[in-house]
VMD Tcl script that builds the backbone (N, CA, C; Angstrom):
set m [mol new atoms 204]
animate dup $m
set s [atomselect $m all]
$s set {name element resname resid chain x y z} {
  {N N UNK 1 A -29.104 -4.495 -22.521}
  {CA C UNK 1 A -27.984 -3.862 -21.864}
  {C C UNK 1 A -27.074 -4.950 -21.298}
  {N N UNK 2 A -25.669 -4.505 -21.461}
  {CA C UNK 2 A -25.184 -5.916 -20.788}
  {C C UNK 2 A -25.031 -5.983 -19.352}
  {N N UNK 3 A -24.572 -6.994 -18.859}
  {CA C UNK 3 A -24.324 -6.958 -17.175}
  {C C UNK 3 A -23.318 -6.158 -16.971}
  {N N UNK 4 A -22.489 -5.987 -17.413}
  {CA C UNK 4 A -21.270 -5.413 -16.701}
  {C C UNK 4 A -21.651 -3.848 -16.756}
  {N N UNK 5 A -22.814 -3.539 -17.509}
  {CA C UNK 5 A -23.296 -1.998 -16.952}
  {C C UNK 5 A -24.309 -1.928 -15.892}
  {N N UNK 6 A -24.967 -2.779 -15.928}
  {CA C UNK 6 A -25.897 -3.159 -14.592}
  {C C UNK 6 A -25.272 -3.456 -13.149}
  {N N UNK 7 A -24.375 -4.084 -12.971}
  {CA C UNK 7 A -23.294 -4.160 -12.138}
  {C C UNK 7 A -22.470 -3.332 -11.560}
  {N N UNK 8 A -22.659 -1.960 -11.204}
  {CA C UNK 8 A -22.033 -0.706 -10.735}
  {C C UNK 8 A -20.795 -1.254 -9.963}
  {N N UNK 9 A -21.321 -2.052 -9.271}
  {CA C UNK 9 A -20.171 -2.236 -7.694}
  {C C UNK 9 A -18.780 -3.185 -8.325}
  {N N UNK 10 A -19.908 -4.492 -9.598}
  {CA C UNK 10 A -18.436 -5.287 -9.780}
  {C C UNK 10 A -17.677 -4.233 -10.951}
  {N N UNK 11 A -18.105 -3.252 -11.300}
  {CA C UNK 11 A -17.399 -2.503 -12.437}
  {C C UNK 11 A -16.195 -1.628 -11.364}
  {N N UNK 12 A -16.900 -1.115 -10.695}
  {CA C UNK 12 A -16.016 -0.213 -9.521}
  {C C UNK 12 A -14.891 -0.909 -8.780}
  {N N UNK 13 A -15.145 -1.976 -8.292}
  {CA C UNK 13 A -13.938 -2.827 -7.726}
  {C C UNK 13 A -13.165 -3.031 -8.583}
  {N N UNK 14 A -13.243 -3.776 -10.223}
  {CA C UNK 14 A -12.636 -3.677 -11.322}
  {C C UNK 14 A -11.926 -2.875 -11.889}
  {N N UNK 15 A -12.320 -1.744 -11.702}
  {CA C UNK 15 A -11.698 -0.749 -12.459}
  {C C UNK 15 A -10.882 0.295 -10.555}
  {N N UNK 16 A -11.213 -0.120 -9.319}
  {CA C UNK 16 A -10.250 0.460 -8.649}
  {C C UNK 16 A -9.181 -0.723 -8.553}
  {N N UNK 17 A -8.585 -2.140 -8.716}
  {CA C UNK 17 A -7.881 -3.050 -8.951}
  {C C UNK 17 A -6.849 -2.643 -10.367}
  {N N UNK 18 A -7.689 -2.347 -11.297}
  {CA C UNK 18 A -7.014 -1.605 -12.372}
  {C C UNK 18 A -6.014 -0.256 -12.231}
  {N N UNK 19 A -6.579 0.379 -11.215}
  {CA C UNK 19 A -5.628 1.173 -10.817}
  {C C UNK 19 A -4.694 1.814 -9.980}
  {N N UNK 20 A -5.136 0.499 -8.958}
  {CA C UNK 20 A -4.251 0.019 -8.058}
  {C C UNK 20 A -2.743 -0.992 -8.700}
  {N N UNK 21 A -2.880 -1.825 -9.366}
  {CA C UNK 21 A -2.218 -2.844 -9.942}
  {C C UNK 21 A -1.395 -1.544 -11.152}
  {N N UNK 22 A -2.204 -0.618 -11.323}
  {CA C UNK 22 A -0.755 0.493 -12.551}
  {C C UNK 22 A -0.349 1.264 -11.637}
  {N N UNK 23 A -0.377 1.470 -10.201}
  {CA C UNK 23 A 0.543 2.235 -9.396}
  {C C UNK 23 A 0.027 3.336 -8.662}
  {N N UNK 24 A -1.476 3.856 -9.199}
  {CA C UNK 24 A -1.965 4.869 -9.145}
  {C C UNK 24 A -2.475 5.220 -7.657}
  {N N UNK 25 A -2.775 6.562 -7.323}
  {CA C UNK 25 A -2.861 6.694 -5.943}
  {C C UNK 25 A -4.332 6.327 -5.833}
  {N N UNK 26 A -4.953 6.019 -4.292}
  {CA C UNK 26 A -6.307 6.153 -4.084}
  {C C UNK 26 A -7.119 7.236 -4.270}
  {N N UNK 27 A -6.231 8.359 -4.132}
  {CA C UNK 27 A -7.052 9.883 -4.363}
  {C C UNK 27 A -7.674 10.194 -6.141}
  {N N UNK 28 A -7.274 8.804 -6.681}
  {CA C UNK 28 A -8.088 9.180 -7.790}
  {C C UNK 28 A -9.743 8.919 -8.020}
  {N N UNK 29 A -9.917 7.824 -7.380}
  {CA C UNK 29 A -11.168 7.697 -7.087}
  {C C UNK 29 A -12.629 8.899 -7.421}
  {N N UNK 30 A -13.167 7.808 -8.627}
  {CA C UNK 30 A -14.160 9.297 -8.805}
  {C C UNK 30 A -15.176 9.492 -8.210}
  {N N UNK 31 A -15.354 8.278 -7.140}
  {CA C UNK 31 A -16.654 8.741 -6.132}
  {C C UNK 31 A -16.347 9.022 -5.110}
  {N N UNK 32 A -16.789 10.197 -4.636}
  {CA C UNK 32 A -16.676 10.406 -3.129}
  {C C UNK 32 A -16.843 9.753 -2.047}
  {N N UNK 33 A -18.322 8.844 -2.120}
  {CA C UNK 33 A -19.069 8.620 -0.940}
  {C C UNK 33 A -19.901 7.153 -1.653}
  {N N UNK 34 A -20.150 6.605 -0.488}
  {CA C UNK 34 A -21.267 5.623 -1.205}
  {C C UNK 34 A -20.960 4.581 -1.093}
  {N N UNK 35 A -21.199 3.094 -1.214}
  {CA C UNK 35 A -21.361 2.216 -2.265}
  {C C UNK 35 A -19.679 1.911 -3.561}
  {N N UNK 36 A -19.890 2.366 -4.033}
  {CA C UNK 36 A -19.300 2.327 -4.785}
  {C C UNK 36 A -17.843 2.489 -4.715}
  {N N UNK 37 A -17.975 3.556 -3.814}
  {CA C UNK 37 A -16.447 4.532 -3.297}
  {C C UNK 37 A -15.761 2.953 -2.623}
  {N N UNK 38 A -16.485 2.276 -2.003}
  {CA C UNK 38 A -15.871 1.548 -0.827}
  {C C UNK 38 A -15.443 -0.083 -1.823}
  {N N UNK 39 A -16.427 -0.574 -2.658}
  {CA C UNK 39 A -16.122 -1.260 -3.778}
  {C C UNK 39 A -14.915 -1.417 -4.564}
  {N N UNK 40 A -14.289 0.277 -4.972}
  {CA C UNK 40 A -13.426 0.948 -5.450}
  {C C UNK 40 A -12.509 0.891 -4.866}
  {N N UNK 41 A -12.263 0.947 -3.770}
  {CA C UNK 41 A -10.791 1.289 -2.859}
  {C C UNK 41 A -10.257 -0.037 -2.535}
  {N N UNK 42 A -12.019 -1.154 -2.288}
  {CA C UNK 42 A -11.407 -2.457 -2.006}
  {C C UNK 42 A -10.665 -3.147 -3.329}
  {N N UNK 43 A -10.770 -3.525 -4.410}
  {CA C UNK 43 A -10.554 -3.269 -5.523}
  {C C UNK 43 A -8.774 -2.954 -5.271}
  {N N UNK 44 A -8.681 -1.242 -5.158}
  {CA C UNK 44 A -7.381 -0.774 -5.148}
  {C C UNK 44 A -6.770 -1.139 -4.278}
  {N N UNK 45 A -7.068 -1.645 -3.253}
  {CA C UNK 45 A -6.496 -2.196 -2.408}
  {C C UNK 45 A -5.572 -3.789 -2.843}
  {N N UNK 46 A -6.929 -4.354 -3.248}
  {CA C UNK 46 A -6.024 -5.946 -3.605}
  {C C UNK 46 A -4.907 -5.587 -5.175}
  {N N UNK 47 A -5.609 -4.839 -5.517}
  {CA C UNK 47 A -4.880 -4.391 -6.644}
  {C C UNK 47 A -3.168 -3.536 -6.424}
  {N N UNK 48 A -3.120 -2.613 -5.202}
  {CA C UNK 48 A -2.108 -2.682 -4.898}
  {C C UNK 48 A -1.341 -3.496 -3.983}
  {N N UNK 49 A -1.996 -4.539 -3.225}
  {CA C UNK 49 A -1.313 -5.502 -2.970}
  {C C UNK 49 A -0.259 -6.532 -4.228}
  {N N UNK 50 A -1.189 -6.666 -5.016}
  {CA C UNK 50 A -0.392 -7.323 -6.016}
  {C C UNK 50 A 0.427 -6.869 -7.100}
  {N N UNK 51 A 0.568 -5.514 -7.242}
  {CA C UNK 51 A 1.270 -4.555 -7.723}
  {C C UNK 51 A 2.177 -4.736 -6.685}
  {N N UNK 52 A 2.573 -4.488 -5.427}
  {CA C UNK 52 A 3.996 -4.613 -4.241}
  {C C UNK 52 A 4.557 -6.408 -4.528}
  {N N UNK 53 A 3.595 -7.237 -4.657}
  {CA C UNK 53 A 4.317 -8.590 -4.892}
  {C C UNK 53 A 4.508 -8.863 -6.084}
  {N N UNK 54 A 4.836 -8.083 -6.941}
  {CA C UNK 54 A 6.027 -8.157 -8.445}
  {C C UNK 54 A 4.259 -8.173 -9.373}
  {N N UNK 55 A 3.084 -8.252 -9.084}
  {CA C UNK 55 A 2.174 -9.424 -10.532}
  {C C UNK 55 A 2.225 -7.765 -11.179}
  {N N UNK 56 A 2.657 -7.411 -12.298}
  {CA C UNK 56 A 2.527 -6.199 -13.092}
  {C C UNK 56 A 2.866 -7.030 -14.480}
  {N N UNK 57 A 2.056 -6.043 -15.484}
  {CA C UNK 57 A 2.377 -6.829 -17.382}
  {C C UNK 57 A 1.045 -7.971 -17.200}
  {N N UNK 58 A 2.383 -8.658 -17.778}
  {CA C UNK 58 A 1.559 -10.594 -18.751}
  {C C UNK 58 A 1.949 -10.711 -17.127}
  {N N UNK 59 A 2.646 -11.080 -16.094}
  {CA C UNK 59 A 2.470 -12.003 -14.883}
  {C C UNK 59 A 0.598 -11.386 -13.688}
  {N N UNK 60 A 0.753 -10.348 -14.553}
  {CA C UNK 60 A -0.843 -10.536 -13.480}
  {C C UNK 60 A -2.039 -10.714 -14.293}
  {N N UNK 61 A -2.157 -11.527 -15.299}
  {CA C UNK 61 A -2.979 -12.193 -16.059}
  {C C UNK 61 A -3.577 -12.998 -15.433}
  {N N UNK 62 A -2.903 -14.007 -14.748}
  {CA C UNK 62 A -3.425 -14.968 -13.777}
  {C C UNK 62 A -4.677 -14.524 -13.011}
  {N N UNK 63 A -4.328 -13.243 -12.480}
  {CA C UNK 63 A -4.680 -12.455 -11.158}
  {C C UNK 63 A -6.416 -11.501 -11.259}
  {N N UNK 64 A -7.218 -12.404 -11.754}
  {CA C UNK 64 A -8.451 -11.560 -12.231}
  {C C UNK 64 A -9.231 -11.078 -10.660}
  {N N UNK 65 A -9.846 -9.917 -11.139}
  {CA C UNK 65 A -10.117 -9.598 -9.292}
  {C C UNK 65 A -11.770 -10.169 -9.288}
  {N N UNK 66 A -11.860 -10.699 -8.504}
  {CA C UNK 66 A -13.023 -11.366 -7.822}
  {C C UNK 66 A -13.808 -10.933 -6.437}
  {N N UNK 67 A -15.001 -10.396 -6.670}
  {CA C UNK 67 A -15.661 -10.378 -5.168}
  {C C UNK 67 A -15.877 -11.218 -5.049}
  {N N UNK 68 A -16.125 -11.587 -3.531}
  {CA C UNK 68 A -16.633 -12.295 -2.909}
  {C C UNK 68 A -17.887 -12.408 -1.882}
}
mol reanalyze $m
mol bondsrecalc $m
mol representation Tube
mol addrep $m
């Protein structure tokens, strides 16, 4: 199996950055509660940060999201 399915939390931050960075609201979020939910929002969070400072397209290539 690979890591990135074993990895719930870095998939969730990933994919809420993904849809933070295309504009999308937080209420899309498909977990309610948990773990994951909070992964997710952090994620959409930096993700709409850098969606408000222009990085959208080829300029947020640079911009891979990273926990820490």
């Amino acid at each position: 199996m690979k890591r990135q399915k074993r990895d719930l939390t870095t998939r969730a931050f990933s994919r809420g950055y993904q849809a933070g960075v295309s504009g999308k609201s937080k209420d899309v979020c498909p977990t309610p509660v948990g773990d994951n939910r909070h992964f997710w929002i952090t994620g959409w969070r930096q993700g709409r940060s850098d969606f408000w400072d222009g990085y959208q397209g080829i300029s947020n290539l640079h911009c891979t999201p990273v926990l820490t």
